[in-house]
C-alpha positions as CSV (number, residue, x, y, z in Angstrom):
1,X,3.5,-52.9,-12.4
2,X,0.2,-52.6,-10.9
3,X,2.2,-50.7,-7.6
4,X,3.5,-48.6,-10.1
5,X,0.5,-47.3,-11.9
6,X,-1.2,-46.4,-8.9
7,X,1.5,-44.8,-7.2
8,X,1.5,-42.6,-10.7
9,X,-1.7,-41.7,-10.5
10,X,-1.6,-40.3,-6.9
11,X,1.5,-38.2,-8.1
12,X,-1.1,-37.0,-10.5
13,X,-3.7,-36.6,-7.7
14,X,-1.4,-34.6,-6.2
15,X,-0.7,-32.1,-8.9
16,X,-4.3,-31.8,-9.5
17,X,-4.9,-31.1,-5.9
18,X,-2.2,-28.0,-6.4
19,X,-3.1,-26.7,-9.7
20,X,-6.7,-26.3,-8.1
21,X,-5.7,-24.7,-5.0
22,X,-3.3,-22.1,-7.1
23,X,-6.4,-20.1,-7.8
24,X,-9.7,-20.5,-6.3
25,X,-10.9,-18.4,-9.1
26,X,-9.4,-20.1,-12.2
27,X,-8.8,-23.5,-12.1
28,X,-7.2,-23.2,-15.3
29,X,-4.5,-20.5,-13.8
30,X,-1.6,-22.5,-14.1
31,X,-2.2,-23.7,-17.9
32,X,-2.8,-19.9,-18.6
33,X,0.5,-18.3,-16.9
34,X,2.5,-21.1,-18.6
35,X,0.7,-20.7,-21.9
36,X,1.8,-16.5,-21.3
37,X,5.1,-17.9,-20.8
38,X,5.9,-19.5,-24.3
39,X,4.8,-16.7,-26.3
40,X,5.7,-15.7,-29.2
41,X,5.9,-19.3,-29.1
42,X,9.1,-19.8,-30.3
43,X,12.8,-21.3,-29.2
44,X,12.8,-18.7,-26.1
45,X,9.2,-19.5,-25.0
46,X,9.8,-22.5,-25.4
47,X,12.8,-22.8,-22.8
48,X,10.5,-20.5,-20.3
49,X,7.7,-22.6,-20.7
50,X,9.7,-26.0,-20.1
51,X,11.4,-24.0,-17.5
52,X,8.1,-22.9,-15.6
53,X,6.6,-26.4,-16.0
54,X,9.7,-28.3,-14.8
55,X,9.5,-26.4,-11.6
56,X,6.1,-27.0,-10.6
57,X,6.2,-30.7,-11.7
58,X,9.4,-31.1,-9.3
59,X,7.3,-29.1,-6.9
60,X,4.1,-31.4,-6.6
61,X,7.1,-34.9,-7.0
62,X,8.4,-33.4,-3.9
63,X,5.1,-33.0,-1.9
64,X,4.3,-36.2,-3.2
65,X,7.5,-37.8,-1.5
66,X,7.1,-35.7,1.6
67,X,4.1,-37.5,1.7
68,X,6.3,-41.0,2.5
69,X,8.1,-39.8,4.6
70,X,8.6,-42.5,7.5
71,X,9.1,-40.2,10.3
72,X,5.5,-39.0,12.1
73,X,7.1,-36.1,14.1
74,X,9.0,-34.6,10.8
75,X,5.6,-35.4,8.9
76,X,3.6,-33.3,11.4
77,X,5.8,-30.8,11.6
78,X,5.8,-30.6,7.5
79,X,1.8,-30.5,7.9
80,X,1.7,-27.7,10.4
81,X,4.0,-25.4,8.1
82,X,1.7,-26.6,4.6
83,X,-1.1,-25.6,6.8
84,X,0.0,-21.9,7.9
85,X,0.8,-21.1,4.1
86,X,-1.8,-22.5,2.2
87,X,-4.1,-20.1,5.0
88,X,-2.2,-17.1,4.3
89,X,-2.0,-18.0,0.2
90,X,-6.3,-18.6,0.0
91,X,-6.5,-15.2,2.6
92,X,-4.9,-13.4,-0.3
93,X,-6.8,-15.3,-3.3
94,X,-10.4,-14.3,-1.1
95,X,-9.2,-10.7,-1.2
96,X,-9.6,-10.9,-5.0
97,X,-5.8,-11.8,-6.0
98,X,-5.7,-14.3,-8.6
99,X,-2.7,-15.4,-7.7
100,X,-2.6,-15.6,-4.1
101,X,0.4,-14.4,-1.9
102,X,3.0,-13.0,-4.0
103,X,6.4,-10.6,-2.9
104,X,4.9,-7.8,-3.4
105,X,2.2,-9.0,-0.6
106,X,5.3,-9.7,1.9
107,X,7.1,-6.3,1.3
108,X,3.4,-4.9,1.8
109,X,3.3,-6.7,5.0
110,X,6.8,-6.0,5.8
111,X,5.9,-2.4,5.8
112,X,2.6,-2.5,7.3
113,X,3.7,-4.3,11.0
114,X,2.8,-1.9,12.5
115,X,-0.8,-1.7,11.5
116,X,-1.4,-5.6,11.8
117,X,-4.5,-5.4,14.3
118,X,-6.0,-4.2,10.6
119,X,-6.3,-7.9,9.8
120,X,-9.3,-8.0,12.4
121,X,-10.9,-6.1,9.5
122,X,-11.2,-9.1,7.6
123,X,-12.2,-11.7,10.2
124,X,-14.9,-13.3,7.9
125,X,-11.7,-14.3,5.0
126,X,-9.6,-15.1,7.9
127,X,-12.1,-17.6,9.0
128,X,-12.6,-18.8,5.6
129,X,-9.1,-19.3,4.8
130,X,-8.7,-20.7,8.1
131,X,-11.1,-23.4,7.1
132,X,-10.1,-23.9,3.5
133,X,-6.7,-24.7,4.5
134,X,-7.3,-26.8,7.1
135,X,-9.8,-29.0,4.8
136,X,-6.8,-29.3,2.0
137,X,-4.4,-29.8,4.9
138,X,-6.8,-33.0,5.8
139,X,-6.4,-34.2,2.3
140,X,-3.3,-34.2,2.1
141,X,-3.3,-36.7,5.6
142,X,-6.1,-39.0,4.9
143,X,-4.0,-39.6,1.5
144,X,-0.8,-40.5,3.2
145,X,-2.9,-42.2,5.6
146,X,-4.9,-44.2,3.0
147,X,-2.0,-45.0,1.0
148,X,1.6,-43.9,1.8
149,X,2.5,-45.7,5.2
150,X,3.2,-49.3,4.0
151,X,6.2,-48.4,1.8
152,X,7.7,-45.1,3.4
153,X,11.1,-43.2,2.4
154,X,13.8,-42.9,5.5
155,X,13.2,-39.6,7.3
156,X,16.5,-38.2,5.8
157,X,15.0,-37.9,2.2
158,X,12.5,-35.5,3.5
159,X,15.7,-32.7,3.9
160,X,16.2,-33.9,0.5
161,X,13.0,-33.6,-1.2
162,X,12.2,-30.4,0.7
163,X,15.5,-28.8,-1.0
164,X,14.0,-30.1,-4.2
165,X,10.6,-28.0,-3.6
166,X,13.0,-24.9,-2.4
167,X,15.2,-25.8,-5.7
168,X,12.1,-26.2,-7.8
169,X,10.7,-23.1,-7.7
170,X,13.5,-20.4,-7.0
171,X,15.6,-21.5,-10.1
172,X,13.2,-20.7,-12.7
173,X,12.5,-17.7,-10.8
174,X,15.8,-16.3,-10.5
175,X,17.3,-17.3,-13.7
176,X,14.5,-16.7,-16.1
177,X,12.7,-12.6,-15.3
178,X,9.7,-13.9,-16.7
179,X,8.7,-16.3,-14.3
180,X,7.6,-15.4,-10.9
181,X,7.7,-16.7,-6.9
182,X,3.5,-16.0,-7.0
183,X,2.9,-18.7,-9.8
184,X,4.1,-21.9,-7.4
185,X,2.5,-23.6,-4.8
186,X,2.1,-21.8,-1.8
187,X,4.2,-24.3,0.7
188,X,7.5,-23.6,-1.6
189,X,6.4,-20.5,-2.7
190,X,6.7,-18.4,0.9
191,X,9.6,-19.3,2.5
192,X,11.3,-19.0,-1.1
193,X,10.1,-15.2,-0.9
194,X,10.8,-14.6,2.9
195,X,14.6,-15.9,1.6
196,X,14.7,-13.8,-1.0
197,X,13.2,-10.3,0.9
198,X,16.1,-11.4,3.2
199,X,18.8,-11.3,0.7
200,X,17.3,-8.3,-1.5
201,X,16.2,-6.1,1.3
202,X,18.1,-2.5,1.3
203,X,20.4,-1.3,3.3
204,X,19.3,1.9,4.7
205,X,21.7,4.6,5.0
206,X,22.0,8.6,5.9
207,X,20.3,11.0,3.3
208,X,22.8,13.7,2.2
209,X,21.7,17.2,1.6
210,X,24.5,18.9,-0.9
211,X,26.0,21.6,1.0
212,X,25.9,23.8,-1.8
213,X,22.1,24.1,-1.6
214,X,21.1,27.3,0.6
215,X,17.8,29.3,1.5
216,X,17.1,32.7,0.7
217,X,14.7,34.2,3.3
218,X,11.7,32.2,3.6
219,X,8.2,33.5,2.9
220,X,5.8,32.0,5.5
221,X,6.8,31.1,9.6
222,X,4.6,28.2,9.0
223,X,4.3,25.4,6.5
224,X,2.1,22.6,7.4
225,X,1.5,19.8,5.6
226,X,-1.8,17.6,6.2
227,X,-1.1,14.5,4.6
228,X,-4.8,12.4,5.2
229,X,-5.4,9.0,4.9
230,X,-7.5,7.3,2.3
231,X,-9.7,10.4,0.7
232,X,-10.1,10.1,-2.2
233,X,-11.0,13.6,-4.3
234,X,-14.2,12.2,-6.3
235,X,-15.8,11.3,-3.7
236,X,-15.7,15.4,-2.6
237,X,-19.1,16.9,-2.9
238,X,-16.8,20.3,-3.8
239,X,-15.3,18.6,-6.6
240,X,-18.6,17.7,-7.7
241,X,-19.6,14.1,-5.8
242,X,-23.8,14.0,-5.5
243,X,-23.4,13.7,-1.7
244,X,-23.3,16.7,0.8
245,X,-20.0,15.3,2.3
246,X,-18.1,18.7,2.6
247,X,-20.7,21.5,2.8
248,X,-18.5,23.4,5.2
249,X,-15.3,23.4,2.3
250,X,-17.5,24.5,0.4
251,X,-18.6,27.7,2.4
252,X,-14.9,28.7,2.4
253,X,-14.0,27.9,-1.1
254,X,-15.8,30.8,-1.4
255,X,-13.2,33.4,0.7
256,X,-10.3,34.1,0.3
257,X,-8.3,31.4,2.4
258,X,-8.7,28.2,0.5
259,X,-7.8,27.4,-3.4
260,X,-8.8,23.8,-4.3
261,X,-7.0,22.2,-6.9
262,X,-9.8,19.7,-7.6
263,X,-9.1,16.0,-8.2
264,X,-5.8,15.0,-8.3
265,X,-3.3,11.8,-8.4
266,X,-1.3,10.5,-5.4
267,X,2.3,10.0,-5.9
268,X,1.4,6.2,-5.4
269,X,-1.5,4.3,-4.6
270,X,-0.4,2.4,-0.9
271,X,0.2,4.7,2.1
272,X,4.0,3.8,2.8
273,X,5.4,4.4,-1.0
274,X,3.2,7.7,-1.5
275,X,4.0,9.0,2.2
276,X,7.7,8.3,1.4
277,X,7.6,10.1,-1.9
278,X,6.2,13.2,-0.5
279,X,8.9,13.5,1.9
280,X,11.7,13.2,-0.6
281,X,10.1,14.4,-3.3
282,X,10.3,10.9,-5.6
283,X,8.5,12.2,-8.3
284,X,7.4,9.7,-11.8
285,X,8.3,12.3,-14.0
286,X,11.7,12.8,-12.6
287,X,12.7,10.2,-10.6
288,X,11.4,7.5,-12.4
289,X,13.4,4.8,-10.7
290,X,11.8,4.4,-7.2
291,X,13.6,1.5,-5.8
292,X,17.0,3.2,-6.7
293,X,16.0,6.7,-5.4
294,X,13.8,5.7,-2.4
295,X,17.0,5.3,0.6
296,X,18.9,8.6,-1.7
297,X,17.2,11.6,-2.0
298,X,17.1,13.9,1.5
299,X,13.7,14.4,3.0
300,X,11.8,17.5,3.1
301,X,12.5,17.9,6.6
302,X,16.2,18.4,5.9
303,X,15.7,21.4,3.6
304,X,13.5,22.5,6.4
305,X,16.1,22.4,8.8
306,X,18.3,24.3,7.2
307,X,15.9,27.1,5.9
308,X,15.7,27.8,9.5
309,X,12.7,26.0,10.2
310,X,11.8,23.8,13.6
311,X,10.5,20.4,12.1
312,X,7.5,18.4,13.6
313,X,6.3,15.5,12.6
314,X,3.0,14.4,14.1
315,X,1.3,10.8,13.5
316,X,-2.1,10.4,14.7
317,X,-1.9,7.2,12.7
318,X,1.4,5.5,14.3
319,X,1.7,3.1,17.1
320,X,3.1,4.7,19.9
321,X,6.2,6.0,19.1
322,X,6.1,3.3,15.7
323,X,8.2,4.6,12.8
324,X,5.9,3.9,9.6
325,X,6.0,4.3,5.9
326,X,9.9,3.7,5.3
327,X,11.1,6.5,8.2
328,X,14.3,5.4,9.2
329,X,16.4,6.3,12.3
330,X,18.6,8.6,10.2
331,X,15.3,10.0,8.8
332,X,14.3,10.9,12.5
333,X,17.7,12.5,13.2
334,X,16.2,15.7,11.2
335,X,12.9,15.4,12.7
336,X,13.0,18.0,16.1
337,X,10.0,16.6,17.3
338,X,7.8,13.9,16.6
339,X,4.6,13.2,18.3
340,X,2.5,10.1,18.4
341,X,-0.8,9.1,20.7
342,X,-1.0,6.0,23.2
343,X,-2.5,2.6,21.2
344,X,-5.4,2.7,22.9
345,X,-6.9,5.9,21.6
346,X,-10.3,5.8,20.2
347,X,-9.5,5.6,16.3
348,X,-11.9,8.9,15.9
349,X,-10.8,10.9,17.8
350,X,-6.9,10.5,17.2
351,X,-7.0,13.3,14.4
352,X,-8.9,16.0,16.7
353,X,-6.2,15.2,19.6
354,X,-3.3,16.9,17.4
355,X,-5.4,19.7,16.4
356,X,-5.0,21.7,19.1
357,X,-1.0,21.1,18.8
358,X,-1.1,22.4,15.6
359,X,-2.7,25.7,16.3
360,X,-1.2,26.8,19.0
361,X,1.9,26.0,16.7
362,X,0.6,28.1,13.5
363,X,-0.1,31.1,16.4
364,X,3.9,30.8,18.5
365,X,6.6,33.0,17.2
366,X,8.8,30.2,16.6
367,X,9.3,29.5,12.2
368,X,7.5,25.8,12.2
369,X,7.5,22.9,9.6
370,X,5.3,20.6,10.6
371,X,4.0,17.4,8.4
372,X,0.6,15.9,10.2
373,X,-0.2,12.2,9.2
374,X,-3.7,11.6,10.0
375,X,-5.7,8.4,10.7
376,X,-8.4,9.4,8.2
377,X,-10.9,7.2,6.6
378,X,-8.9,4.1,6.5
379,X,-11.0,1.0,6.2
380,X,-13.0,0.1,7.9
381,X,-14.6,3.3,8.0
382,X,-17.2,2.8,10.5
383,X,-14.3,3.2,13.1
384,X,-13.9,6.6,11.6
385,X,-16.4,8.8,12.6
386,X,-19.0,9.0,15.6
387,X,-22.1,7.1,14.8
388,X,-24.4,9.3,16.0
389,X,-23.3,11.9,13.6
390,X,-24.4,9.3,10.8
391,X,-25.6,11.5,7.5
392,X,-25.9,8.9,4.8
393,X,-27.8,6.0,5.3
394,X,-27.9,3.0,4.8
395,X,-24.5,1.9,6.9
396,X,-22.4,-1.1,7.3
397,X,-23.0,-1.5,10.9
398,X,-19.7,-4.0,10.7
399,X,-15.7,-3.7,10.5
400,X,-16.1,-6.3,7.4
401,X,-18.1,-7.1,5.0
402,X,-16.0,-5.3,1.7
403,X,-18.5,-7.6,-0.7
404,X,-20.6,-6.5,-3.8
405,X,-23.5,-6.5,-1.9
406,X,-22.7,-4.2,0.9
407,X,-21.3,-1.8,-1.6
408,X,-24.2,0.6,-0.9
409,X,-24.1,0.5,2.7
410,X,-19.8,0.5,2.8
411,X,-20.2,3.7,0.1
412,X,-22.2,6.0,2.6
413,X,-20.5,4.7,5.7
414,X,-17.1,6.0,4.0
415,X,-19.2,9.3,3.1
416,X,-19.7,10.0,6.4
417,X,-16.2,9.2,7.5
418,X,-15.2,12.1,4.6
419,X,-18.0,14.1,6.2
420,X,-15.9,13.8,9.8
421,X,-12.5,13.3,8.9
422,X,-11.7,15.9,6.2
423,X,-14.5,18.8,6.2
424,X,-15.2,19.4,10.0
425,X,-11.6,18.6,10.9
426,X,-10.6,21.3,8.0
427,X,-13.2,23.7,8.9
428,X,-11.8,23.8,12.7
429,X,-8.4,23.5,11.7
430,X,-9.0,26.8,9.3
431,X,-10.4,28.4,12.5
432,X,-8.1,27.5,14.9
433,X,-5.2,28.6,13.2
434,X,-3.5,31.7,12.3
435,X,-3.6,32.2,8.5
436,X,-1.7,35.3,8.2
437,X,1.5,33.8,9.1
438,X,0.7,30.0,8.1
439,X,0.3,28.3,4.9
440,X,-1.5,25.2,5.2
441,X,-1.2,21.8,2.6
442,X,-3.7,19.4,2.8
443,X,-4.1,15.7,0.7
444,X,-4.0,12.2,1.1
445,X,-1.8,9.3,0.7
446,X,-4.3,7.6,-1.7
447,X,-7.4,7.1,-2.4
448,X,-9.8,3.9,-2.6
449,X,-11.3,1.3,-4.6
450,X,-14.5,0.3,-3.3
451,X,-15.4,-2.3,-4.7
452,X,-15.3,-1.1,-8.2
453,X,-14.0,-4.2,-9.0
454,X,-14.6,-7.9,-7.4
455,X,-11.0,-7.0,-5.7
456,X,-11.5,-6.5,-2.0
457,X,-8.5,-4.4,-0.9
458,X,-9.4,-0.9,-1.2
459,X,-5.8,0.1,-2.2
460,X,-2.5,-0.9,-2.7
461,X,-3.1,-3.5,-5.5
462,X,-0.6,-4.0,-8.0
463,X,-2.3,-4.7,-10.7
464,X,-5.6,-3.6,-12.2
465,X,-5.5,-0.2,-10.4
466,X,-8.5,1.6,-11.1
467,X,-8.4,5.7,-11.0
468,X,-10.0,6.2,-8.1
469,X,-7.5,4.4,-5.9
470,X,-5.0,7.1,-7.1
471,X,-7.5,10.1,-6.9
472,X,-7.0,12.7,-4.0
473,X,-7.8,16.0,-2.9
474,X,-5.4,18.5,-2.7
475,X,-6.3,22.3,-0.9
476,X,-4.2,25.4,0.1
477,X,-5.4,27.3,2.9
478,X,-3.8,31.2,3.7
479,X,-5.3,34.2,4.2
480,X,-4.6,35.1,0.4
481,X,-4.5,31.8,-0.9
482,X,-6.5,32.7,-4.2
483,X,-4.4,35.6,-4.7
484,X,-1.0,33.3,-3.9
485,X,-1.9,30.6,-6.3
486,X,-4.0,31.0,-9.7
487,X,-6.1,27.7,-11.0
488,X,-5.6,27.8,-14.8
489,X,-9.2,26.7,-15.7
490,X,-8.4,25.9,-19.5
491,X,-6.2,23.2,-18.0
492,X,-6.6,22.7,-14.6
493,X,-4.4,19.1,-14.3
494,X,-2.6,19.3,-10.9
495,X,-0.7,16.7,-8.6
496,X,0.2,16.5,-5.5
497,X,3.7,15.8,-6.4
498,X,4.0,19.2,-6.8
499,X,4.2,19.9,-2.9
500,X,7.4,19.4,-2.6
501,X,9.1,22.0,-4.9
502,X,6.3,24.2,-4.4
503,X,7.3,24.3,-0.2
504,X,11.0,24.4,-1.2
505,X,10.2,27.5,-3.4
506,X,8.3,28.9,0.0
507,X,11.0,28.1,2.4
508,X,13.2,30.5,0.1
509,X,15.2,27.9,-2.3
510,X,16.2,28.4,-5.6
511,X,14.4,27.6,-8.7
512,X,17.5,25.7,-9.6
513,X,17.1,23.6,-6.6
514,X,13.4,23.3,-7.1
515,X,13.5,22.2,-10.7
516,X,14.7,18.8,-10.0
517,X,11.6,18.3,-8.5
518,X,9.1,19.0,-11.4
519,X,6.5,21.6,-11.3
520,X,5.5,23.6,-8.9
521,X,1.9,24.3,-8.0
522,X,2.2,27.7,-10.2
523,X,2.2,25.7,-12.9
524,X,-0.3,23.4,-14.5
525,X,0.1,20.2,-16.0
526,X,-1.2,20.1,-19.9
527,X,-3.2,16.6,-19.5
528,X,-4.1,14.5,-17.5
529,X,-2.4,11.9,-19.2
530,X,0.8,13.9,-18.4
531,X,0.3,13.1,-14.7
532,X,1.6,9.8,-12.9
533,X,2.1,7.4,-10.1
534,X,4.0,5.1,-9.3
535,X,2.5,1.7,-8.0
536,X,3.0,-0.1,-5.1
537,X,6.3,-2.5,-4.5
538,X,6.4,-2.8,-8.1
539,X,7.8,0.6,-8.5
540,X,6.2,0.4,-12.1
541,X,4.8,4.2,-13.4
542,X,0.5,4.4,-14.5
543,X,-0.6,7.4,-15.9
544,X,-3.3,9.0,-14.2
545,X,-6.3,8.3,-16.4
């Protein structure tokens, strides 16, 4: 009896130990999701609830036998793998995610390979996480250590009791759509959402442009499209932010050549989803099903194709020769050329190494549709500009240190990253090229959240989205640009969804090929609240408020 009641309470150790570590932030996380789970309280709630509860209990039972197990090589082994998770799970919670790792973290990460030396960024949480796991790792041996070697279970159960874990927490999952992989322990958690990324993941296929879709005669030889990387329109000083940070967009808001549109929303708030939407034109209004629509519609550089255009695509931000944001093979089929820089290129100076591409492009006699994806301000923006240019002081002198206290210093460095990255590349871009003949886009992908809330990712989140990380500039620049496009200053609520019909309708396609698309930028939205994005992985619409 008295064997008994102690091994019970060290299965309730146990369950303590992972209730604690499912939220380094609320202790109480577990109790709260389950207690979301049974409302309305009633027969159904009930049944989630007992579902949810049932899972994590067999969860922590099977931990609790793995930790018998009699078999020191499979028990390592075990320990090495509880580790690795439990570092990536309290990485996650440190960024500001109450939850920890989640799916909608591995897709991100999934789609974001390429960029993985970005990780450096966050060295300090790394080491922190690093640390935290290793010290519950510990507990979890000086606990079998202490108590669980005398009276061991063969090594066979542990295949057993693993499948229990695995068992444990898909089932609710998958049967029940209101309980989620991210509420679970993190060792049964992750390889249960690696398993079921595998068996969800699309199958990518070739986009089809209906043949029945045709060009008039097009009304530039060049369309380019700058798409930049993390501006975000507020923090413009010509749409109004207190610091100078674009005095020279300023000076030629005042010609002719450039209408600005102001502050606008991205099509989404995470680089790959919004870069994707703008080259298919996966608009919230119209295509509000992203996931179904996302491998379907063709990409603008098919309707540029056959409007007679060359297509370029140019990715100062790519690996060498990496395919980002969702760009498939097929997708590169109707891509004539597409340019990327070595790896080692200093980060600021990748934008200004394509500029001089895309003149001499805008000046040639060939008909060009190029698309320009630019390293921009991406955090950490101290890698994004030339020091000794620094306007706005004080800086974070660092590539980390996204905390409360440094917001100061990480809001001016990220000013004169702006200052660098989207006013004096515009204003030698303007210059360089040939306006008369050349239409010119230029927004970003997203914006940022810096640190407007305790969350430390800048963009991205999937929850608790605040404006800003959806808030972009968006600019035409032509030699009669104000006379092309008219702002309606009663309601001047613009997207930058509205690219892609509005370069369709330049390239000489109908309005009844356009219209699917949504409004053009000859045509004003009547709110803001009419506006929308969608948000990352979740493929879930915000309004734009």
């Amino acid at each position: 009896m008295k064997e008994f009641i102690k091994q019970g309470l060290l299965f309730i150790l146990v369950l303590v130990l992972l209730l604690l570590a499912q939220s380094i932030h609320d202790p109480f996380y577990v109790f709260k999701q389950a207690d979301s789970y049974a409302l309305p309280y009633d027969i159904k709630g009930i049944g989630v609830l007992l579902a949810y509860l049932g899972g994590y209990i067999a969860v922590g039972f099977s931990l609790f036998l793995i930790l018998k197990i009699e078999s020191k090589k499979m028990f390592t082994l075990f320990l090495i793998f509880f580790f690795l998770f439990y570092a990536v799970d309290f990485f996650m919670q440190l960024l500001g995610t109450s939850y920890g790792f989640s799916y909608n973290e591995f897709i991100l990460a999934m789609h974001e390979a390429g960029n993985i030396h970005n990780l450096l960024n966050y060295l300090d949480y790394i080491v922190y996480a690093i640390g935290m796991s290793l010290l519950f790792t510990m507990i979890f041996l000086l606990l079998r250590v202490k108590f669980f070697t005398k009276k061991s279970a063969t090594s066979k159960t542990l295949v057993l009791f693993v499948l229990l874990a695995f068992f444990g927490t898909a089932l609710p999952a998958y049967t029940l759509d209101y309980i989620t992989h991210k509420v679970y322990p993190a060792f049964t958690k992750i390889p249960v959402i690696s398993l079921v990324y595998l068996k969800h993941r699309p199958q990518v296929k070739e986009r089809i442009l209906s043949e029945n879709i045709h060009s008039s005669k097009s009304k530039f030889q060049n369309i380019v499209w700058i798409i930049d990387e993390s501006i975000t329109g507020s923090y413009l000083s010509i749409n109004g932010y207190d610091k100078k940070t674009t005095p020279n967009l300023e000076r030629l808001n005042k010609t002719n050549k450039m209408v600005n549109f102001g502050v606008v929303n991205s099509v989404s708030n995470c680089s790959s989803s919004s870069n994707l939407s703008l080259r298919i034109g996966l608009n919230p209004n119209t295509f509000p099903d992203f996931d179904k629509n996302m491998y379907d519609l063709p990409t603008i550089f098919q309707y540029a194709k056959r409007a007679g255009y060359t297509t370029w695509l140019l990715d100062s931000q790519a690996p060498k020769d990496y395919l980002q944001n969702y760009m498939s093979l097929y997708d590169k089929n109707d891509i004539d050329n597409f340019l990327t820089l070595e790896n080692d290129t200093v980060p600021d100076t990748r934008d200004e190494q394509m500029l001089e591409k895309i003149e001499s492009l805008t000046k040639g006699r060939s008909k060009n549709f190029i698309v320009v994806v630019k390293f921009g301000a991406h955090w950490p923006y101290i890698l994004d500009y030339d020091t000794k240019d620094t306007q706005f002081n004080p800086t974070i002198e660092t590539t980390y240190g996204m905390t409360l206290e440094n917001k100061e210093k990480q809001i001016n460095t990220y000013a004169n990253a702006i200052l660098h990255t989207t006013d004096n590349y515009l204003k030698k871009l303007v210059e360089g090229s040939d306006l008369s003949k050349s239409i010119i886009f230029y927004t970003s992908d997203h914006g940022q959240n810096i640190l407007e809330t305790d969350v430390k990712i800048t963009h991205c989140n999937t929850d608790n989205i605040v404006k800003n990380e959806a808030s972009v500039p968006l600019f035409v620049f032509h030699d009669n640009a104000k006379e092309l496009f008219k702002i309606d200053e009663k309601n001047p609520y613009y997207s930058q969804i509205q690219m892609f019909p509005t370069t369709l309708s330049l390239m000489g396609y109908k309005k009844k090929d356009t219209e699917q698309y949504g409004k053009t930028l000859w045509e004003n939205f009547d709110s803001s609240e009419d506006r929308k994005f969608f948000i990352y992985v979740t493929g879930k619409i915000q309004t734009y408020k």
